[in-house]
C-alpha positions as CSV (number, residue, x, y, z in Angstrom):
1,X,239.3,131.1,176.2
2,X,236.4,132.2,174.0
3,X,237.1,129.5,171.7
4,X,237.1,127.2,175.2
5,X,233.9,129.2,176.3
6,X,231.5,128.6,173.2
7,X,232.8,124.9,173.0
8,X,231.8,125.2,176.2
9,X,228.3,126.9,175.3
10,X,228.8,124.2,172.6
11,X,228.8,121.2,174.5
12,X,226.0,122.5,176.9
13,X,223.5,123.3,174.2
14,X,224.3,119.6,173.1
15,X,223.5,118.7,176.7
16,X,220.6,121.1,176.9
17,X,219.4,119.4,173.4
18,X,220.2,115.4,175.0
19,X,218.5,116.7,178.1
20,X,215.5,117.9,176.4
21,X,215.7,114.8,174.4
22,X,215.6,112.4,177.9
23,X,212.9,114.8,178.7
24,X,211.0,114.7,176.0
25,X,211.4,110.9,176.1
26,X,210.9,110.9,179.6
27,X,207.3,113.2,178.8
28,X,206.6,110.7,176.3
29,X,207.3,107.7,178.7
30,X,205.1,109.4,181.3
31,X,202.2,109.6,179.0
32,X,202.8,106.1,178.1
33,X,202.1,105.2,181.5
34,X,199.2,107.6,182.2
35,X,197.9,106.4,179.4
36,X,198.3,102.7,180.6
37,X,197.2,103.9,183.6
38,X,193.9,105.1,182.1
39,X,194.0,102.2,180.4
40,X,194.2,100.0,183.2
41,X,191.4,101.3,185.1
42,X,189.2,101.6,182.6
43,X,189.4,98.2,182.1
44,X,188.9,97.4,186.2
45,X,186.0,99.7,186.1
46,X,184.8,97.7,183.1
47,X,185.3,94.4,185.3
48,X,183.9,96.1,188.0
49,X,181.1,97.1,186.4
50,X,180.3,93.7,184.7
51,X,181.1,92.1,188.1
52,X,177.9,94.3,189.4
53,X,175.7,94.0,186.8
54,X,176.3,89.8,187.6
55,X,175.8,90.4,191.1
56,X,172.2,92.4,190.5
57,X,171.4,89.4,187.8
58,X,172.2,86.9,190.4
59,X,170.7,88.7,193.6
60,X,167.6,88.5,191.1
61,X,168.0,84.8,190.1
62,X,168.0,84.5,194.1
63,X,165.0,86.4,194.6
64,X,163.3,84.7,192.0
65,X,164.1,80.6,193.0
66,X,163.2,82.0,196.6
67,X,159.8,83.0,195.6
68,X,159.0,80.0,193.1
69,X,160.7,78.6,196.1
70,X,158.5,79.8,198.5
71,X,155.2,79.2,196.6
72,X,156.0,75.6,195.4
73,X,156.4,74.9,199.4
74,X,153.0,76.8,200.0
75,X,151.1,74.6,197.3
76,X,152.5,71.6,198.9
77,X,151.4,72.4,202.6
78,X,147.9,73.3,201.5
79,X,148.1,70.3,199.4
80,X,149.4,68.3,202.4
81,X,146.4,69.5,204.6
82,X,143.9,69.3,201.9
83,X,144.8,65.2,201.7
84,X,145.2,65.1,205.4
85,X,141.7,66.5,205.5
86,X,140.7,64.4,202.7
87,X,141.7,61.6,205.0
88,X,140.2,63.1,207.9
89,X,136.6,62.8,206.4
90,X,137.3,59.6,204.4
91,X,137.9,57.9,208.1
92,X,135.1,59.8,209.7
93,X,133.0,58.1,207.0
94,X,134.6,55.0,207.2
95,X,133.8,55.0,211.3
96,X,130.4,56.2,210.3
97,X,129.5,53.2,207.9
98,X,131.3,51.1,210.8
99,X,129.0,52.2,213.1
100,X,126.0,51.7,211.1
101,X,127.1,48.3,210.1
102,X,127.4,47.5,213.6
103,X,123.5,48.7,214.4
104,X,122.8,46.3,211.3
105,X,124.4,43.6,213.1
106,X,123.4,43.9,216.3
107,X,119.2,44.1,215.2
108,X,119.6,41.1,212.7
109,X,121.6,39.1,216.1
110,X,118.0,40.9,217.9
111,X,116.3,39.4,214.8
112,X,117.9,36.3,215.1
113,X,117.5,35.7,219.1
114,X,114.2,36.5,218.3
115,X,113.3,33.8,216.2
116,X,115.4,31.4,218.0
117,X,113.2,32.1,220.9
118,X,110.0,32.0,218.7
119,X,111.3,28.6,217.2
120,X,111.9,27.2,220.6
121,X,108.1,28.0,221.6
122,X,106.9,27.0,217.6
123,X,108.8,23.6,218.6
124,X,107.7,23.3,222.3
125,X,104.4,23.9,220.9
126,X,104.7,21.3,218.4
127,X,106.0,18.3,221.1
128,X,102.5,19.2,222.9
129,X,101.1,19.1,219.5
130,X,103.0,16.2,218.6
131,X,102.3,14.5,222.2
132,X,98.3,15.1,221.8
133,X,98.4,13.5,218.6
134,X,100.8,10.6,219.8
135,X,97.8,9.8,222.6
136,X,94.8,10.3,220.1
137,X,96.5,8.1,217.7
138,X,96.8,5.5,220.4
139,X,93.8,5.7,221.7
140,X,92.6,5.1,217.7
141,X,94.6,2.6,217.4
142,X,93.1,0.6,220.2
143,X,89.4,1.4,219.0
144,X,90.7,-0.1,215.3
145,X,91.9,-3.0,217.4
146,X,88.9,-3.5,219.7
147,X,86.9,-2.9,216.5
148,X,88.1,-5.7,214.7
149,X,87.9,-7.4,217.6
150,X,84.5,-6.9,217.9
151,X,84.1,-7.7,213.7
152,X,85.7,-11.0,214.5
153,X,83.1,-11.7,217.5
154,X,80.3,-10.4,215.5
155,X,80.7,-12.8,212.2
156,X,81.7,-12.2,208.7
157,X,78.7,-10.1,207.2
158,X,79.5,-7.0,210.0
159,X,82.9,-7.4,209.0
160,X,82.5,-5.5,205.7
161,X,80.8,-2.3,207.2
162,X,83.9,-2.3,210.3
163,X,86.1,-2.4,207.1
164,X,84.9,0.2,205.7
165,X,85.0,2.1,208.7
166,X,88.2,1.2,210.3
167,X,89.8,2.8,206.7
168,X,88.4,6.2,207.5
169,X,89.9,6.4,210.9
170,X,93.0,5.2,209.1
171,X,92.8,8.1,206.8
172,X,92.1,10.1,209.5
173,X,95.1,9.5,210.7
């Protein structure tokens, strides 16, 4: 029975020594996995870490397009009113040299009614000119006629003095 005992004792310190094997493995195994563990999240809090660090860089890309962004667009609207003012005076100019033209037009039409009307009285004058001249002329005429009438009654030697005077009413004329 001793002999049954210590195989026995035997046989349990071979399971004691297995068990402490499996539990030494099993120790081993568990640190394994802690360490994998550890591992493991080290490496998400890595990730996470770089995932942050691209959030902050891209928040700040953001911020930075929006600004450029938002300038750009504030250059272009003063730059939009500056033209639009720009055109503003160029057609206020434009309406301003109209409106001059215009005055220009309207006194040389004045000017131009104005000697129209002077012409008209220049040439109304000139008929009554024209008309006086007509009647003296004819009136001449019939002296040159009654003259040479007279030369022709008178004879041939009174002839040459009638002549002579006859051509300076012609010239006269």
């Amino acid at each position: 029975a001793l002999k049954a005992q210590m195989q026995s004792v035997e046989d349990n310190s071979q399971n004691v020594g297995g068990i402490k094997k499996q539990l030494e493995d099993a120790h081993m195994a568990l640190a394994r996995i802690e360490n994998e563990k550890n591992k493991s999240e080290k490496e998400r809090e890595d990730k996470e870490s770089a995932l942050r660090i691209e959030l902050v860089c891209a928040r700040d890309k953001i911020s930075t397009l929006e600004a450029k962004y938002s300038k750009e667009t504030s250059e272009l609207e003063k730059t939009k009113e500056n033209m639009i003012e720009g055109y503003i005076v160029d057609i206020a100019e434009k309406e301003d040299a109209i409106a001059r033209l215009n005055l220009a037009v309207s006194a040389q039409e004045q000017r131009l009614s104005d000697i129209t009307a002077e012409l008209a009285a220049v040439n109304h004058h000139q008929e009554i000119e024209s008309k006086k001249y007509q009647d003296e002329n004819k009136k001449l005429r019939e002296k040159i006629k009654s003259l040479e009438s007279d030369a022709q009654s008178a004879g041939l030697s009174n002839f040459k003095d009638l002549t002579v005077e006859l051509q300076a009413i012609k010239a006269a004329l």
